[in-house]
C-alpha positions, 0 to 999 in steps of 0.5 A, a space after each residue: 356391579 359398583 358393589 362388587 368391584 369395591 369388594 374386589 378392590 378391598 379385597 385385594 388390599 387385604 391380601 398386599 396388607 398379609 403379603 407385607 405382614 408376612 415380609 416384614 415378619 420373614 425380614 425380622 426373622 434374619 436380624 439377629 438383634 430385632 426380637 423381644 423378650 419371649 415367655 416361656 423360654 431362657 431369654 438370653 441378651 448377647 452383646 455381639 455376634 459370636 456369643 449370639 452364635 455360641 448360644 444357639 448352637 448350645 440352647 437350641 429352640 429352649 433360648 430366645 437370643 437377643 443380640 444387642 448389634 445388628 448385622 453390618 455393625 462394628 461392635 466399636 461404633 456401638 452404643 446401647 440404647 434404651 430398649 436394649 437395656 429393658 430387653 436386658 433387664 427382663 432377661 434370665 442371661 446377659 452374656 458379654 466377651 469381658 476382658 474389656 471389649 464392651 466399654 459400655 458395660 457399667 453404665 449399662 448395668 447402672 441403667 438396668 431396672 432395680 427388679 432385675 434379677 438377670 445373670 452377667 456371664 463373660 465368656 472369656 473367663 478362664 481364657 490367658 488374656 494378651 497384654 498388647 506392648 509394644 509397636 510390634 503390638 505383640 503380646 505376652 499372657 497373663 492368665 484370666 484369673 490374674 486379670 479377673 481384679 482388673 475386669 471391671 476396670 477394663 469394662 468400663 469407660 466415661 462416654 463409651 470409651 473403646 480403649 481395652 485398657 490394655 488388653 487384647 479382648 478378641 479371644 473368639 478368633 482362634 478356635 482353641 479361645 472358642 472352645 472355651 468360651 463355649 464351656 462358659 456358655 453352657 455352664 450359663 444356660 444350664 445355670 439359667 435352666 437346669 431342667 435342660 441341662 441333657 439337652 444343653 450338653 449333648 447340643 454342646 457336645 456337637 458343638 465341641 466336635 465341630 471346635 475341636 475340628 476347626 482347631 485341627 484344620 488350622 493346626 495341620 495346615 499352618 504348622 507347615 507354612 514358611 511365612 508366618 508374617 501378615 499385616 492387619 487391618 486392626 490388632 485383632 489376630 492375637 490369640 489367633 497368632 499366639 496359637 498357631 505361631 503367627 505373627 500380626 502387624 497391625 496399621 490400627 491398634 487393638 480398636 479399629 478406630 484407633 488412627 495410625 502414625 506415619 511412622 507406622 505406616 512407614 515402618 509396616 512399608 518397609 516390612 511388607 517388601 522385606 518379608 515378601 508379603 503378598 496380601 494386606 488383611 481387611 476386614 468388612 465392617 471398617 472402612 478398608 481405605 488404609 488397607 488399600 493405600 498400603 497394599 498400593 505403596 507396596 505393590 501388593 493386594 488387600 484380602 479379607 481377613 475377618 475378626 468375626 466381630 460381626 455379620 455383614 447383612 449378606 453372610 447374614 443372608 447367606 446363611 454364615 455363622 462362625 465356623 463357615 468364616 473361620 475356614 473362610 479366614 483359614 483359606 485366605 491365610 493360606 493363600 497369603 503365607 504360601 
């Protein structure tokens, strides 16, 4: 009977060990960045959520993503780590945003092994990149090519710098940049894999539509509004401005660590009851405290306005991707300029 019951005890163990097993294995499923190299399929290493969203839509089940910054992680507050550079190492495809947003990039490329043979592809190639002057932090645009010398320039920076030389790096946030960026992608795969090259371009066809959508929506539901004037957490709302004639004041600068003068924060006061503005943007993945302050001097309230430069863990839990907060971010544009 003793023997029986060790049985029994042993046995149960066995059965929370595979319950746990299984768990684990279910919660790595929904972490974007907790994968390995998979042989067999196009491995393709992303440096942040967008890029990761773009080639899934487009490789499907031929591509095994890896994306470097996990869910609830600002990219800016980032730094590569050792296993991040073998997973790159050992891929076919090393996608990055260029124009500047990873600081991190050339010592990252130094640090690939010497064997490797992956693809560096930016996305933002062929998009007319913003020059952000001026306290106003509006832009004028000089086209990818003419900025293309001054890539590398941009990438790069001693200790991990996240000033963008300049440059407003944050294309992805308008959908007509998107529509661009997810051309690159799939030259890239269909580079990397030319024997999917049909899958590769009817998935990209759905993908298109459902851009092209997107980019419809925005057109016919701001075109008409009177206010066109928001204030920002941090300068990532450029092209987003640009292309559908709005225009961002921001409390940061193009990097969200970027600390505001007090002139600044006077200036944007004065601004907000001038012009009537009735929402201070936020976004998620920063602290909104100055949001907060300046929506409490004002008199007004604070609305999420994500730059999609990442998933919070629950929209990763719910099931978000891009196109569900662009129309989120659409929505909350609307409610604060009507």
């Amino acid at each position: 009977m003793k023997a029986a019951w060790i049985g029994k005890q042993r046995g149960m163990r066995i059965v929370l060990m595979m319950i746990l097993s299984m768990a684990l294995l279910a919660a790595g499923c929904g972490n974007t960045n907790n994968k390995g190299i998979v042989e067999g399929k196009v491995n393709v290493v992303t440096s942040f959520y967008p890029l990761y969203f773009l080639v899934n839509e487009i490789g499907g089940d031929t591509v095994n993503t890896i994306n470097l910054i996990p869910a609830g992680v600002e990219p800016h507050d980032w730094t590569p780590k050792s296993q991040d550079i073998q997973n790159a190492s050992q891929a076919q495809l090393l996608i990055v945003q260029g124009a500047g947003f990873e600081g991190w990039l050339d010592d990252f490329k130094k640090g690939l092994d010497a064997q490797s043979t992956v693809q560096i592809t930016e996305a933002s190639k062929g998009i007319a990149l913003i020059t952000a002057t001026g306290d106003e932090h509006e832009g004028e645009a000089h086209q990818h090519e003419e900025a293309e010398a001054g890539h590398e320039n941009h990438e790069g920076h001693e200790g991990h710098d996240h000033d963008h030389g300049g440059i407003d790096p944050h294309t992805w946030v308008s959908p007509k940049s998107a529509l661009i960026m997810a051309q690159n992608v799939k030259d890239a795969l269909i580079q990397a894999n030319v024997s999917h090259k049909a899958e590769y371009d009817q998935r990209y066809e759905t993908l298109h539509k459902k851009l092209v959508a997107l980019d419809q929506e925005y057109v016919d539901s701001l075109q008409s509004l009177k206010k066109r004037e928001m204030v920002v957490s941090h300068q990532a709302f450029g092209y987003l401005c640009r292309d559908y004639n709005l225009a961002q004041h921001a409390i940061m600068g193009v990097s969200p660590d970027a600390e505001p003068r007090a002139q600044d924060l006077v200036k944007l006061s004065k601004l907000v009851k001038e012009e009537g503005i009735k929402y201070i943007f936020f976004e998620e993945l920063v602290s909104d405290q100055l949001a907060k302050t300046l929506a409490d001097e004002t008199g007004v309230e604070t609305l999420v306005l994500s730059p999609l430069e990442g998933l919070t863990q629950e929209q990763e839990k719910a099931g978000d991707n891009y196109i569900t907060l662009m129309e989120r971010n659409l929505q909350n544009l609307l409610q604060a300029l009507q």
